[in-house]
N, CA, C and O of each residue as an XYZ file, in Angstrom:
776
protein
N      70.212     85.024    128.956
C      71.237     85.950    128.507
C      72.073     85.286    127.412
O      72.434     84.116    127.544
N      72.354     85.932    126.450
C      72.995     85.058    124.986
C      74.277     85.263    125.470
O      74.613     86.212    126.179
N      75.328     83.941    124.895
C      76.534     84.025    125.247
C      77.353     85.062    124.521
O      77.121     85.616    123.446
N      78.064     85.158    125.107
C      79.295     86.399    124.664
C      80.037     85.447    123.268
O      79.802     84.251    123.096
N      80.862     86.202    122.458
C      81.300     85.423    121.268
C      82.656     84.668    121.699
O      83.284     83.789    121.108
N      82.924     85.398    123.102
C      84.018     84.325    123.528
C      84.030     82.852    123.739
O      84.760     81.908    123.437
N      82.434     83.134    124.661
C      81.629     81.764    125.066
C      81.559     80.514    123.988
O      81.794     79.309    124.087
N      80.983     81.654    122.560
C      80.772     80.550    121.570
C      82.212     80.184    120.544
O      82.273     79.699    119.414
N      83.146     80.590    121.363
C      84.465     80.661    120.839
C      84.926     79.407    121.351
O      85.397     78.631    120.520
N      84.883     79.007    122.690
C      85.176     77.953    123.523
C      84.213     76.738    122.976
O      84.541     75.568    123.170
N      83.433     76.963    122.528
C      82.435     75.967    121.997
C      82.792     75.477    120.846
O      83.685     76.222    120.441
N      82.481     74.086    119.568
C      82.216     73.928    118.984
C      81.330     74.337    117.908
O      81.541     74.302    116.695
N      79.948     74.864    118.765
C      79.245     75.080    117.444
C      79.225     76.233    116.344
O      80.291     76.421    115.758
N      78.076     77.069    115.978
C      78.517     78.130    114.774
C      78.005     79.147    115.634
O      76.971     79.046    116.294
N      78.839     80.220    115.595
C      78.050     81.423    116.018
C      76.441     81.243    115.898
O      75.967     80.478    115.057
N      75.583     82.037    116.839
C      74.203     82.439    116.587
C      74.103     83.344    115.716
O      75.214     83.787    115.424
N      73.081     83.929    115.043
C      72.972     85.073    114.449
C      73.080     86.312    115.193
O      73.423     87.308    114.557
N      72.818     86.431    116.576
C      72.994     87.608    117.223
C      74.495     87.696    117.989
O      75.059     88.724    118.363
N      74.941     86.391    118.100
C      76.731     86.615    117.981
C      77.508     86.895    116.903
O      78.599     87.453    117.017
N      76.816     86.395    115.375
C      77.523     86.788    114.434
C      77.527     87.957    113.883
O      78.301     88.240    112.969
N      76.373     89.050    114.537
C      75.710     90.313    114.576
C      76.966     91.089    115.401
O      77.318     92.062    114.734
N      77.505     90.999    116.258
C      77.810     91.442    117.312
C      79.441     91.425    116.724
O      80.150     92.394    116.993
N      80.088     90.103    115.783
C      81.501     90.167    115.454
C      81.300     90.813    114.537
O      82.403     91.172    114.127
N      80.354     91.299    113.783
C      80.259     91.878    112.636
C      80.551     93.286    112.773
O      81.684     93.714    112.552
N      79.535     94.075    113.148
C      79.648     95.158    114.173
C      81.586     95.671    114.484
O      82.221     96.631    114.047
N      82.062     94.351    115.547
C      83.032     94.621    116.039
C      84.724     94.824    114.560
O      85.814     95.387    114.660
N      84.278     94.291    113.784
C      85.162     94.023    112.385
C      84.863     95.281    111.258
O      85.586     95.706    110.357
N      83.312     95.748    111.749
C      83.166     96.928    111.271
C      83.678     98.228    111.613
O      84.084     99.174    110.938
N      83.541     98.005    112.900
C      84.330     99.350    113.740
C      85.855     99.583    113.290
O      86.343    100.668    112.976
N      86.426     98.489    113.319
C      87.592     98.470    113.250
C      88.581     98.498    112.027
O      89.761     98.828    111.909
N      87.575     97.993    111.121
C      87.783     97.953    109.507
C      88.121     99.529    108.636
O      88.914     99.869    107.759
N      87.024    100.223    109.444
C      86.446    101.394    109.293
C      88.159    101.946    109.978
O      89.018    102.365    109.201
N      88.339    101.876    111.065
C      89.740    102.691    111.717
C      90.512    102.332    110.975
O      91.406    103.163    110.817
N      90.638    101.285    110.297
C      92.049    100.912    109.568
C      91.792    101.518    107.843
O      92.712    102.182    107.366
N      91.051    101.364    107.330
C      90.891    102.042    105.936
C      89.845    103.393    105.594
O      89.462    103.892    104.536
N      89.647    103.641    106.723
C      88.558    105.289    106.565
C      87.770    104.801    105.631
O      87.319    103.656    105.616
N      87.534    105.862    104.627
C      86.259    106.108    103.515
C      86.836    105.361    102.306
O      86.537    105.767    101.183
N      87.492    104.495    102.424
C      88.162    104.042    100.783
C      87.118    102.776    100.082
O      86.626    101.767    100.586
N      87.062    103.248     98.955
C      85.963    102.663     97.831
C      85.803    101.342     98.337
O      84.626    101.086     98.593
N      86.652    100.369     98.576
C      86.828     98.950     98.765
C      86.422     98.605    100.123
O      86.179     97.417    100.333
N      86.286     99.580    101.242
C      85.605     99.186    102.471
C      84.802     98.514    102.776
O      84.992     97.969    103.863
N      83.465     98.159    102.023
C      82.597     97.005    102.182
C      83.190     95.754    101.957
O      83.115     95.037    102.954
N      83.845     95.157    100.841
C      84.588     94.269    100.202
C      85.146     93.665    101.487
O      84.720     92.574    101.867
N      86.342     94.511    102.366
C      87.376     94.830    102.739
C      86.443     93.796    104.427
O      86.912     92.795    104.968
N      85.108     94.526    104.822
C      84.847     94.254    105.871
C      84.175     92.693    105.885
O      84.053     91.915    106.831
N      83.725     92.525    104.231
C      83.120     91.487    104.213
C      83.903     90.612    103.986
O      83.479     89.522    104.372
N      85.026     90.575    103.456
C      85.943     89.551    103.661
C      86.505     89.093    105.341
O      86.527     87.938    105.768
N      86.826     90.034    105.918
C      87.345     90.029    107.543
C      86.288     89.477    108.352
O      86.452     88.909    109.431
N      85.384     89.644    107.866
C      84.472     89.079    108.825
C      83.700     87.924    108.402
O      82.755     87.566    109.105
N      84.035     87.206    107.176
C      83.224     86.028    106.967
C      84.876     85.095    107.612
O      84.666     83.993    108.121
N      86.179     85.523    107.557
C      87.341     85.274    108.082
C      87.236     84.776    109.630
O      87.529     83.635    109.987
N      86.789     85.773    110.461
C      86.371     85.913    112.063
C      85.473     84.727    111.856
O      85.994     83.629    112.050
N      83.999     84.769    111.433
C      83.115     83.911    111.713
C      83.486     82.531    111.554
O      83.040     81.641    112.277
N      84.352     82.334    110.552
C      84.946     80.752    110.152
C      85.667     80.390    110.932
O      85.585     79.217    111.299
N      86.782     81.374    111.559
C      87.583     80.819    112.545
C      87.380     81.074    114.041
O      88.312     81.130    114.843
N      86.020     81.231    114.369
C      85.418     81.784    115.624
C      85.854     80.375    116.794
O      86.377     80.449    117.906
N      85.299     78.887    115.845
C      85.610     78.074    117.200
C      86.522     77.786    117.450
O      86.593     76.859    118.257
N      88.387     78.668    116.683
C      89.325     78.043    116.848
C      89.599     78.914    117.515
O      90.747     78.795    117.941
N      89.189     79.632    117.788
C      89.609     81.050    118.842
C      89.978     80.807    120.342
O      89.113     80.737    121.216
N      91.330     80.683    120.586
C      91.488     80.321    122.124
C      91.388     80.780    123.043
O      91.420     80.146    124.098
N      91.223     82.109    122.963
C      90.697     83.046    124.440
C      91.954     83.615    125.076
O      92.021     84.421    126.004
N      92.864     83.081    124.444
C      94.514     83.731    125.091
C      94.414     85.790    125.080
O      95.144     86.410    125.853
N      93.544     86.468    124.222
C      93.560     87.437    124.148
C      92.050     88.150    124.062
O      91.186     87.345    123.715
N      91.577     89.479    124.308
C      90.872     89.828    124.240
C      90.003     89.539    122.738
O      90.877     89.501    121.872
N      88.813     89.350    122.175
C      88.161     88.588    121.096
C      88.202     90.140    119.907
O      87.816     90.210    118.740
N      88.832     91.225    120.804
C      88.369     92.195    119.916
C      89.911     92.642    119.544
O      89.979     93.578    118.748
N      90.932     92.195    119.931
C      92.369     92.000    119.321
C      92.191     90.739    118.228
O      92.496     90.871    117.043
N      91.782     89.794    118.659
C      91.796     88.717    117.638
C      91.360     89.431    116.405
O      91.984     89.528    115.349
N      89.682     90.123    116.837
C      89.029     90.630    115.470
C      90.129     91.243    114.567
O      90.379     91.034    113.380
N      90.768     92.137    115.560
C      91.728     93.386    114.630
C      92.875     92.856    114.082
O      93.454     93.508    113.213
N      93.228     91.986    114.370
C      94.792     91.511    113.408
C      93.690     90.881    112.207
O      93.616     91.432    111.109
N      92.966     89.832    112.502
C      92.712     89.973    111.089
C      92.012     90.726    110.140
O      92.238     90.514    108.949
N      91.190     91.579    110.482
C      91.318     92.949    109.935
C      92.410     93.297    109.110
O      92.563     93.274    107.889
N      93.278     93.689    110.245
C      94.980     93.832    109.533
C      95.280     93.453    108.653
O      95.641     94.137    107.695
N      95.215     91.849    108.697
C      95.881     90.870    107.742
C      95.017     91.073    106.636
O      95.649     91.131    105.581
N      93.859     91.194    106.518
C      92.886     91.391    105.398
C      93.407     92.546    104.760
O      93.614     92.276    103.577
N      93.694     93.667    105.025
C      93.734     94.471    104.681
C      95.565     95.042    104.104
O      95.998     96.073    103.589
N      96.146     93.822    104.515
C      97.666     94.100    104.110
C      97.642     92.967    103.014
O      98.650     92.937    102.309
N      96.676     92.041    102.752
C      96.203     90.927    101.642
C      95.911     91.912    100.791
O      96.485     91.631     99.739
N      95.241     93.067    100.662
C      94.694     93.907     99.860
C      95.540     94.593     99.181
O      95.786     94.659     97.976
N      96.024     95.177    100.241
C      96.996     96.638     99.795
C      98.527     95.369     98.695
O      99.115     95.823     97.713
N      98.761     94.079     99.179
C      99.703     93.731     98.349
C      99.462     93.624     97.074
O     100.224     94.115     96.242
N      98.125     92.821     96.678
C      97.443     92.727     95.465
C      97.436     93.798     94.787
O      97.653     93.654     93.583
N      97.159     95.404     95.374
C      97.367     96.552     93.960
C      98.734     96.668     94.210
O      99.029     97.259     93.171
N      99.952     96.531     94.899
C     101.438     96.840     94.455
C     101.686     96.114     93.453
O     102.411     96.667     92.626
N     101.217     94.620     93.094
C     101.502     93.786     92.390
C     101.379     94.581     90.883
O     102.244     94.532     90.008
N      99.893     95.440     90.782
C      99.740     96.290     89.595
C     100.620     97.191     89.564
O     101.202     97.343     88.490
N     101.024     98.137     90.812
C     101.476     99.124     90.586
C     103.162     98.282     89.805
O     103.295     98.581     88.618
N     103.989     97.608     90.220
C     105.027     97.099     89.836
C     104.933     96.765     88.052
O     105.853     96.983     87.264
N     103.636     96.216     87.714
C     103.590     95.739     86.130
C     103.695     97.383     85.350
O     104.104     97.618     84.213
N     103.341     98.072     86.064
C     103.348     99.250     85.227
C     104.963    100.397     85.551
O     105.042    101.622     85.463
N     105.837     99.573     85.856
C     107.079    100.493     86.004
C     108.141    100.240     84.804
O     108.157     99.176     84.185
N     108.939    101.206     84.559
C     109.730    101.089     83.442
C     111.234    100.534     83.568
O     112.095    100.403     82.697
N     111.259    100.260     84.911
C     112.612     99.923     85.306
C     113.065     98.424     85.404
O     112.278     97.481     85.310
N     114.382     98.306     85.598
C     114.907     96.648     85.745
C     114.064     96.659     87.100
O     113.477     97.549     87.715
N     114.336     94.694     87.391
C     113.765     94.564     88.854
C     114.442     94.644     89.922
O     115.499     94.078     90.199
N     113.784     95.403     90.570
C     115.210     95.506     92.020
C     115.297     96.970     91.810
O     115.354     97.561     92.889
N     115.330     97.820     90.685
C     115.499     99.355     90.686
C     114.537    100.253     90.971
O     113.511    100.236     90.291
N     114.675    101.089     91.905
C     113.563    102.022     91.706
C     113.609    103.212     90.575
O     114.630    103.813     90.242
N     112.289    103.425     90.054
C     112.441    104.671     89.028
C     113.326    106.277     89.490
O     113.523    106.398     90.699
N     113.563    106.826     89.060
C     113.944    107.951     89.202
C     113.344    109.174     89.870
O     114.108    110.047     90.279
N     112.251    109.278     89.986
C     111.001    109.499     90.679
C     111.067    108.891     92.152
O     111.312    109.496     93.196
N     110.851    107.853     92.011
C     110.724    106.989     93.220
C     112.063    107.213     94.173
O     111.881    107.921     95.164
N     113.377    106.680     93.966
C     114.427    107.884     94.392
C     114.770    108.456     95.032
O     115.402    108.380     96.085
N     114.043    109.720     93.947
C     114.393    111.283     95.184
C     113.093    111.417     95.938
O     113.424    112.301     96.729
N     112.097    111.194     96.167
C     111.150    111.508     96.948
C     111.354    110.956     98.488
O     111.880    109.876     98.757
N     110.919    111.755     99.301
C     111.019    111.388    100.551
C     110.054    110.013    101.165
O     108.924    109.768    100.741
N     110.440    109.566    101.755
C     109.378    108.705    102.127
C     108.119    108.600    102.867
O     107.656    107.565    103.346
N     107.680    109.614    102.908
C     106.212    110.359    103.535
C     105.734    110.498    101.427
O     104.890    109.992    100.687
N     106.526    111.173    101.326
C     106.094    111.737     99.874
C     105.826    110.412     98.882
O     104.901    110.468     98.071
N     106.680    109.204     98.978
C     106.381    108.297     98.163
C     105.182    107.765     98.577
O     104.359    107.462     97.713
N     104.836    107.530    100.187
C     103.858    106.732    100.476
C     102.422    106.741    100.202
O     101.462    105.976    100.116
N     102.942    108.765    100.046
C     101.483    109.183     99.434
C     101.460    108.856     98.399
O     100.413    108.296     98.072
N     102.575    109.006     97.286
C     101.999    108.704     95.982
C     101.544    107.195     95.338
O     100.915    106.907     94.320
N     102.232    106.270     96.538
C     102.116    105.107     96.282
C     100.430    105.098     96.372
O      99.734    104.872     95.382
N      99.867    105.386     97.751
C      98.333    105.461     97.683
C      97.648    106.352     96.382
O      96.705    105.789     95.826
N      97.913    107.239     96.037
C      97.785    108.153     95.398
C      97.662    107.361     93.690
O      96.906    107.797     92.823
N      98.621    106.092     93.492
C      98.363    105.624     92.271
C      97.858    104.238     92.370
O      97.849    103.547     91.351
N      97.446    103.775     93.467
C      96.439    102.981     93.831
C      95.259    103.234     93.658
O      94.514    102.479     93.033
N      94.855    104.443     94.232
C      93.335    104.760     93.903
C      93.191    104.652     92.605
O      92.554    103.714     92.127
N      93.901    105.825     91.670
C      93.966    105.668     90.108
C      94.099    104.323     89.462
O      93.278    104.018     88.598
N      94.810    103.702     89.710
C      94.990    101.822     89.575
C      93.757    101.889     89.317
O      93.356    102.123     88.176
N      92.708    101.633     90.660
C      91.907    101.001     90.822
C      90.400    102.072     90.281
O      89.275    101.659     90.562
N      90.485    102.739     89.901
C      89.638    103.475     89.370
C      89.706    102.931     87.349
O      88.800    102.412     86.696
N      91.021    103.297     86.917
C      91.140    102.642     85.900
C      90.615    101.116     85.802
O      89.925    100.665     84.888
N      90.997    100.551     86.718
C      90.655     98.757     86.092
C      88.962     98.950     86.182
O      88.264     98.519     85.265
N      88.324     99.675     87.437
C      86.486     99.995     86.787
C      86.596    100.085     85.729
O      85.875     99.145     85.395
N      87.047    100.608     84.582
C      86.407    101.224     83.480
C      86.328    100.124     82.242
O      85.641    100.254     81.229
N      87.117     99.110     82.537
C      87.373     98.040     81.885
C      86.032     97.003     81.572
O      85.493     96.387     82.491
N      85.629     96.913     80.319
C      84.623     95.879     80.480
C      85.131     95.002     81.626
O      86.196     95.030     82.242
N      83.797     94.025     81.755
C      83.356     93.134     82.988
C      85.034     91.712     82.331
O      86.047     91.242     82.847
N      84.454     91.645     81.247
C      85.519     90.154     80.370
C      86.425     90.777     80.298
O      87.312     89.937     80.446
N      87.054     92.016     80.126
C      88.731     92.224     79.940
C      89.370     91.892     81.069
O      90.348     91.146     81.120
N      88.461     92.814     82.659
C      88.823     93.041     83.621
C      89.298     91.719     84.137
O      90.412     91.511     84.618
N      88.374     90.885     83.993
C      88.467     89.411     85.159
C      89.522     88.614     83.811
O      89.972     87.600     84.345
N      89.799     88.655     83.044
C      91.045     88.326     82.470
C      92.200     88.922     83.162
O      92.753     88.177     83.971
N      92.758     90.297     82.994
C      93.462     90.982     83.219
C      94.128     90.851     84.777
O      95.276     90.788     85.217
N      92.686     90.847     85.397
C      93.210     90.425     87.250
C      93.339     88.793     87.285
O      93.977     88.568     88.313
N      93.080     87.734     86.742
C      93.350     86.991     86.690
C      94.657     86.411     87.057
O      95.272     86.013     88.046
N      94.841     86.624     85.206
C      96.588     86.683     84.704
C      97.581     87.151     85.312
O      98.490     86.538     85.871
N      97.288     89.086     85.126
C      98.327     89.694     85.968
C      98.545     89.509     86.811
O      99.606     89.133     87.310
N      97.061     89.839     87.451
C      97.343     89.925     89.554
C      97.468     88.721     89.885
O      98.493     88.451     90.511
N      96.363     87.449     89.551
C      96.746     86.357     90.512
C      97.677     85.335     90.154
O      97.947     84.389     90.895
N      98.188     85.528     88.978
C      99.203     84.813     88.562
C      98.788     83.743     87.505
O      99.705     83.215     86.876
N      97.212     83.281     87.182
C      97.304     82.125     86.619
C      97.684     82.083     85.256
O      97.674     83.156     84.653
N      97.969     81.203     84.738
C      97.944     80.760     83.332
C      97.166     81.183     82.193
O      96.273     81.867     82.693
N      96.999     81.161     80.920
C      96.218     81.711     79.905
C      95.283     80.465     80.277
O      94.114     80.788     80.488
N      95.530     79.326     80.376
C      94.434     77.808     80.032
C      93.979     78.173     81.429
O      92.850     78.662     81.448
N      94.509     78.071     82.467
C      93.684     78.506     83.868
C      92.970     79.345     83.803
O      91.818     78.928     83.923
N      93.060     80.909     83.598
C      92.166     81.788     82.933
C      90.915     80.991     81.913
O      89.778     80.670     82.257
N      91.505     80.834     80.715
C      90.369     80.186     79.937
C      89.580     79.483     80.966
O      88.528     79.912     81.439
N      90.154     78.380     81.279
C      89.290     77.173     82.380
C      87.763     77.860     83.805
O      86.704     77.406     84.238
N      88.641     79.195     84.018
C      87.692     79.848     84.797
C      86.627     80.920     84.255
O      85.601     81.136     84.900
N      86.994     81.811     82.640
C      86.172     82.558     82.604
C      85.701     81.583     81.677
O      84.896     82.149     80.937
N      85.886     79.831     81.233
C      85.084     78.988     80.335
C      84.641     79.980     79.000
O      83.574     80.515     78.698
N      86.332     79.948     78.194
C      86.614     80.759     77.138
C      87.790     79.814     76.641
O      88.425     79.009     77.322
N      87.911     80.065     75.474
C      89.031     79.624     73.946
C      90.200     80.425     75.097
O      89.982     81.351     75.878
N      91.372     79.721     74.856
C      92.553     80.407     75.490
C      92.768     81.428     74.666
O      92.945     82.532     75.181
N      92.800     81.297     73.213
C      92.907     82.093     71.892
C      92.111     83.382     72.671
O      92.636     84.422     73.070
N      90.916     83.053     72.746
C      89.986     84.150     72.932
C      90.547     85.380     74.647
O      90.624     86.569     74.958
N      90.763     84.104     75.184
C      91.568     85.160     76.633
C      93.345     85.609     76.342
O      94.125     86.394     76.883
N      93.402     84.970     75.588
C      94.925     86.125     74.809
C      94.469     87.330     74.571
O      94.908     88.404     74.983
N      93.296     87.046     73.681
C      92.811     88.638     72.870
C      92.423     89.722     74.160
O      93.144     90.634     74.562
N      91.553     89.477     74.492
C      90.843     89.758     75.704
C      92.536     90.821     76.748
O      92.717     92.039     76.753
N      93.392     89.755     77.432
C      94.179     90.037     77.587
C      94.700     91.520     77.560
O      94.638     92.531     78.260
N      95.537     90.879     75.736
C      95.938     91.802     75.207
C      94.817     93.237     74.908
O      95.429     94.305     74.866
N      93.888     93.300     74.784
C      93.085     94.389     74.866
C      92.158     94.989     75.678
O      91.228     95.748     75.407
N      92.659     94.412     76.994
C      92.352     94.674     78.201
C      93.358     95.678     78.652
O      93.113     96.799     79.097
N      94.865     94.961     78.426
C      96.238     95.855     78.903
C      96.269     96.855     77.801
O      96.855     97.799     78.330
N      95.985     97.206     76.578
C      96.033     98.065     75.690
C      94.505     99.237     76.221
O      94.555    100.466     76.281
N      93.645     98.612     76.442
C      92.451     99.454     76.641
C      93.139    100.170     78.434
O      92.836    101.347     78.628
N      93.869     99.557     79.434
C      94.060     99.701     80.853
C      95.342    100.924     80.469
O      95.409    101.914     81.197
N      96.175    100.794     79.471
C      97.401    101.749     79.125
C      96.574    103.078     78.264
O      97.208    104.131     78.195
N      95.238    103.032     77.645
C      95.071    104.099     76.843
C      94.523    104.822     78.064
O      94.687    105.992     77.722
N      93.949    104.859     79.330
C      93.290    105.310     80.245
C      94.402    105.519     80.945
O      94.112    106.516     81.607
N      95.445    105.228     81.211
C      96.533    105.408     82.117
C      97.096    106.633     81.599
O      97.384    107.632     82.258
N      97.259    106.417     80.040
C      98.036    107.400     79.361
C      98.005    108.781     79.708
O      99.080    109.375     79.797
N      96.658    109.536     79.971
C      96.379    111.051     80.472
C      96.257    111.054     81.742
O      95.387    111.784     82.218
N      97.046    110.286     82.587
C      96.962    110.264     84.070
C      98.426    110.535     84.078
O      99.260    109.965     83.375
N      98.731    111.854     85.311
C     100.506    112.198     85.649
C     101.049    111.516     86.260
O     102.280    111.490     86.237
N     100.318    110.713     87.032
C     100.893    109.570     87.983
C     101.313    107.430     86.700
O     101.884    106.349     86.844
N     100.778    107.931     86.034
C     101.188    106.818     84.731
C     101.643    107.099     83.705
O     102.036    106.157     83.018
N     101.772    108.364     83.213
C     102.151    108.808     81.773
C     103.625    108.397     81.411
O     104.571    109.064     80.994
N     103.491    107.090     81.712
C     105.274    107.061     81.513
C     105.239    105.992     79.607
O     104.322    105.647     78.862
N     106.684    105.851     79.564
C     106.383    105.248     78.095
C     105.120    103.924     77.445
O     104.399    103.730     76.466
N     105.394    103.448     78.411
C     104.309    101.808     78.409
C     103.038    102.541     77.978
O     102.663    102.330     76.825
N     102.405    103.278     78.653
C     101.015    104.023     78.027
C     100.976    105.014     76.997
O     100.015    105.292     76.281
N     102.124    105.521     76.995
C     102.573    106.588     75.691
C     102.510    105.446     74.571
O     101.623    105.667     73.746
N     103.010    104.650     74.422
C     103.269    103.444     73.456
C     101.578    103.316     72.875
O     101.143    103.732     71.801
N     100.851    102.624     73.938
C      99.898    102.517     73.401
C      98.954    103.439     72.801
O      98.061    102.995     72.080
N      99.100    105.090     73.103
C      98.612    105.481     72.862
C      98.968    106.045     71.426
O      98.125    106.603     70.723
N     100.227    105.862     71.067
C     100.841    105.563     69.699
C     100.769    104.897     68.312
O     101.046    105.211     67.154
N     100.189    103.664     69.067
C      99.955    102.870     68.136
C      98.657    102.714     67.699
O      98.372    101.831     66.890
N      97.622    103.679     68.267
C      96.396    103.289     68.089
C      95.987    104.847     66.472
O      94.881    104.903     65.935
């Protein structure tokens, strides 16, 4: 009889393949309850669960193995959702600390939707982006690094990931521009100057 993943939790060694079958499964189920049908769901499960499998032998047994699974699930998935606020914030017109005018008066059922609501769009826009603007653009913006860090990782002229950059966020604002949920000045601009 193959051990349970608790068993191989108490253990040292690496999951089996038919235990790592079995957390997989269980991170799927649950992945699935926490984000339904959203585009990023595979991503989403395959991150959580190469997460579970790595930290399987530190697993102490204090709780059921299928609570363990689900917080980090959770945590995967609140890692996610912070990374597009980070976009949604570069694209607001206001000081920091203010909310827009919009943002405001809406109720807070009503913002939450729209907050999802310009996430999807976010993330539909950055697809459309060549492959080299994009991984500049999330780089820089989202993960914070440097132009030479950037250069250093997409092994490019910093010169060249300025450009890139800059016509990544000019190409990401002309696609924003005919969207109601972005049409604010920042994409009007660009679509101005072109």
């Amino acid at each position: 009889m193959p051990e349970s993943p608790r068993d191989v939790a108490t253990s040292a060694r690496p999951a089996s393949r038919a235990e790592a079958a079995e957390i997989f499964a269980l991170v799927y189920r649950q992945m699935r309850t926490l984000v339904g049908g959203r585009a990023e769901f595979d991503d989403l499960v395959q991150i959580a669960a190469e997460q579970a499998l790595r930290a399987l032998p530190s697993f102490e047994g204090r709780s059921k193995i299928s609570t363990w699974t689900y917080r980090i699930c959770y945590l995967t998935l609140l890692k996610h959702e912070r990374w597009y606020r980070r976009w949604l914030r570069r694209f607001a017109l206001t000081e920091p600390g203010e909310l827009s005018e919009t943002e405001a008066s809406l109720a807070p059922d009503d913002f939450v939707l729209e907050q999802l609501e310009r996430s999807a769009r976010l993330r539909k826009a950055i697809d459309q982006l060549s492959p080299k603007r994009r991984s500049v653009v999330v780089l820089h913006d989202l993960e914070g690094l440097s132009i030479e860090a950037v250069a250093g990782v997409v092994k490019a002229n910093p010169l060249t990931v300025r450009s890139r950059l800059r016509d990544g966020r000019k190409d990401l604002a002309r696609i924003l521009a005919h969207d109601p949920y972005f049409g604010d000045e920042a994409c009007r601009r660009a679509e101005i100057e072109q």
